[in-house]
Residue, then its C-alpha position, 0 to 999 in steps of 0.5 A: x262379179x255375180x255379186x254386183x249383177x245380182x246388186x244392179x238387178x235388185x236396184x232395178x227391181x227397187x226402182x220397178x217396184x216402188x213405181x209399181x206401188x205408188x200409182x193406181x193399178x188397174x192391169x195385171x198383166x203377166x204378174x206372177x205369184x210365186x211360193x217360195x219355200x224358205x227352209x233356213x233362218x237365212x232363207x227367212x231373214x233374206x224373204x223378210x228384208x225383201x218384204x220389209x222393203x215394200x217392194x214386192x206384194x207378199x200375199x201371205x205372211x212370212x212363217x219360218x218352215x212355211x211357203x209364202x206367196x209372192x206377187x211380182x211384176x213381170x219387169x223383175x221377175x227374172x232377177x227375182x227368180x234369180x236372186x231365189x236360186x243363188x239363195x238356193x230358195x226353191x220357188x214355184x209358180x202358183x198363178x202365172x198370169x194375175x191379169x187372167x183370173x182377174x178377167x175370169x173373176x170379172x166374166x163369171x160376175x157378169x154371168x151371175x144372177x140375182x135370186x129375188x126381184x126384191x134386191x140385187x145380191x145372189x151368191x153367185x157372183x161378187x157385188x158392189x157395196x150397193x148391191x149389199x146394202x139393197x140386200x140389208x134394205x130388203x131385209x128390214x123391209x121383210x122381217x120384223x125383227x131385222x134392222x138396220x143402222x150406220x154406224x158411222x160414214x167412211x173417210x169418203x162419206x159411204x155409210x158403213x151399214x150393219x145389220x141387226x137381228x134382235x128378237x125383241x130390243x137389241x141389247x137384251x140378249x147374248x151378242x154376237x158380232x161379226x165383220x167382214x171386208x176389213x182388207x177391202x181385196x179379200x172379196x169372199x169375205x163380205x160374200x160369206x158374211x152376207x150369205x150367212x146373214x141370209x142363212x141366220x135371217x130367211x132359214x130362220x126356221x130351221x135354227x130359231x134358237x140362234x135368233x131366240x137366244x141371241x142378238x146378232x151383230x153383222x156388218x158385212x163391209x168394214x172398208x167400204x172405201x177400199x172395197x169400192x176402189x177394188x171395184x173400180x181400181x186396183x182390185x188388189x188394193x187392201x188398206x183404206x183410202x184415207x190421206x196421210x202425208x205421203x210424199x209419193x202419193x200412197x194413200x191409206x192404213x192397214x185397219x188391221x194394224x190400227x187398232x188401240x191395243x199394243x199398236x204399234x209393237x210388231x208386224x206392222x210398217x211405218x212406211x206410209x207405201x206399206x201394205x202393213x202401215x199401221x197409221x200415224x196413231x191407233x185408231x187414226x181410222x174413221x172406220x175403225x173409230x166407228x166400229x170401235x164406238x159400238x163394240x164399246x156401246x155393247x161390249x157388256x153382251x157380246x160373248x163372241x167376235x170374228x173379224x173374217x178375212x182371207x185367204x190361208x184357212x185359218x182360225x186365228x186366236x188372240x194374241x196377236x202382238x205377242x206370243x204370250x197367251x191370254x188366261x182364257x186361250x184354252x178354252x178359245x182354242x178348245x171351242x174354235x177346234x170344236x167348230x174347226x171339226x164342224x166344218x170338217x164335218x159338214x163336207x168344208x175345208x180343213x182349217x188350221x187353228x192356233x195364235x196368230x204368232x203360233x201359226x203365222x207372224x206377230x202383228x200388233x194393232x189387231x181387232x181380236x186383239x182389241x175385242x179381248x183386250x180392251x172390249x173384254x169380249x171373250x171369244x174373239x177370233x180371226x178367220x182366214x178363208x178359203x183357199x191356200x194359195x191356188x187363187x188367193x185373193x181372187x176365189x172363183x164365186x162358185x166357191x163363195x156358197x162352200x166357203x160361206x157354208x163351212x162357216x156357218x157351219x163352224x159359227x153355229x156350232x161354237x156359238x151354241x156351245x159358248x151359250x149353253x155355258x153362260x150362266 
């Protein structure tokens, strides 16, 4: 009989959840985010058919031994908490109200302020891609040797915007490469990549080797249609905004899981409603097509990439799709510990440093994966931000200058380091 219940009250919940994901959602009222701690191969294969599902937004990857962070409506959340305690799962609340640090999120911006009369960007709240784009304006009107360029328009028609600093022509020096925003809710990330553009650029002073040695890549939102829709919309939205035949409505791909390299082979979803769909083929992404062009039209100076995500902590390494390591992981791994220790150094948060399938989950059709793999770039990593579950995707902005800091402070450590060995 207890069986049957539990049965009915997982149909119910289905039903809930696939509404939940098919429509537009501007309200998270009473949504909760809950850990659960799965101890077991059969606690982790019951949490992982429930994410294979789509049901439920996973916040966090399943790893075996580790918590993982769940966001559920208030509809279900009984039979889920009770499914969790037959299982003998234990479970806790992380966030108990979704809706609330959405609203605080949302006050805080309005109480920020802009720092110059020359753009709209400060670093004290969350802005909208127009803000970060007055910024890129600014700075190519201000230094000589900033520029600009699009390099390529979104599914919508928004121009993806990357920043240039080069001394001298682009293209004749060491590369570095950096982007943020690739899932459009991980809103700290395109914060931290533009403040510490405004580090490399306005306190050049105080690091010219950086500009001197080196050109530098930066394009602070690598989904400008999603990012925009999490403005206006659904602010946990994470794929891109594009249309693929879905016959409940559901729109967009994961980009992280487009990319040509093993596409397709593991931790990504067929399902057009996933958080994780991987696409109808690799690079079926305008924005990826775009970024891919000119990783490839300057792949034979790039010594560096970092694709910067959140939240977790992490410092993720190639590869993704497979637990196999690539010849150079060694030194990957001795140089992000290097940068890891910097940052600890410098007063920021404790990260975590190893492969992804080493820490988290194997997931196919990655960036990294790619800019080493295919583009040959040979320090390519991933960065999971700040924090490890207290706010998740929605990190209060007076943490955006710590968590852009303790970045920097890891970039500049491990870029010196990659270039006092080139020969």
């Amino acid at each position: 009989m207890i069986s049957l219940l539990v049965l009915t009250a997982g149909l119910l919940a289905c039903t809930e959840a696939v509404h939940d994901s098919i429509i537009d959602r501007d309200n998270y009222h009473e949504f909760q985010v809950l850990r659960a701690f799965p101890q077991h191969d059969s606690d982790f294969e019951f949490l992982q058919q429930l994410n294979s599902q789509g049901l439920y937004d996973f916040w966090t990857e399943l790893r075996r031994g580790h918590p993982v962070d769940i966001m559920v409506p208030p509809a279900v959340q009984s039979s889920f908490t009770r499914q969790l305690t037959l299982k003998e799962i234990k479970h806790e609340i992380m966030i108990s109200n979704v809706q609330e640090l959405i609203n605080i999120e949302k006050v805080q911006s309005r109480l920020g302020h802009n720092e110059s009369a020359d753009h709209a960007m400060s670093w004290t709240e969350y802005h909208p891609l127009e803000d970060m784009y007055s910024y890129l304006d600014y700075l190519e009107a201000t230094y000589d040797f900033v520029s600009t360029q699009s390099v390529g328009k979104s599914y919508e028609g928004r121009d993806m915007r990357l920043a240039k600093i080069c001394r001298g022509t682009c293209g004749e020096k060491p590369a570095v490469w950096i982007d943020g925003g690739i899932h459009a809710r991980e809103w700290v990330s395109p914060a931290a990549v533009t403040w510490m553009l405004k580090e490399l650029v306005e306190n050049d002073a105080a690091h010219s080797d950086l500009t001197q040695n080196m050109d530098w890549y930066i394009l602070p939102n690598h989904n400008p249609d999603g990012y925009a829709y999490t403005q206006d919309g659904n602010r946990l939205w994470r794929k891109t905004r594009s249309e693929h035949g879905s016959i409940f409505g559901c729109k967009g791909v994961d980009p992280n899981r487009n990319w040509g390299y093993h596409w397709n082979t593991g931790g990504s979803s067929n399902d057009k409603c996933s958080d994780t769909y991987h696409g109808p083929e690799a690079f079926s992404e305008i924005e990826n097509q775009n970024v891919r062009d000119f990783l490839l039209s300057a792949k034979d100076k790039l010594i560096f990439y970092n694709s910067v995500h959140s939240y977790s902590q992490f410092i993720l390494l190639p590869w993704g799709f497979s637990e196999e390591l690539p010849d150079n992981y060694a030194e990957m791994e001795a140089l992000a510990t290097l940068g890891r220790d910097a940052m600890v150094a410098g007063g920021g948060e404790e990260y975590e440093v190893g492969c992804i399938p080493c820490i988290l989950y194997v997931a196919s059709g990655g960036s990294l994966d790619w800019a080493l793999g295919v583009a040959g770039i040979q320090f390519s990593i991933g960065m999971e931000l700040r924090d490890t579950g207290r706010y998740g995707f929605l990190l209060p902005p007076e943490q955006i200058i710590p968590t852009a800091q303790e970045v920097w402070d890891f970039h500049t450590t491990v870029i010196r380091e990659i270039y006092s060995t080139l020969p």
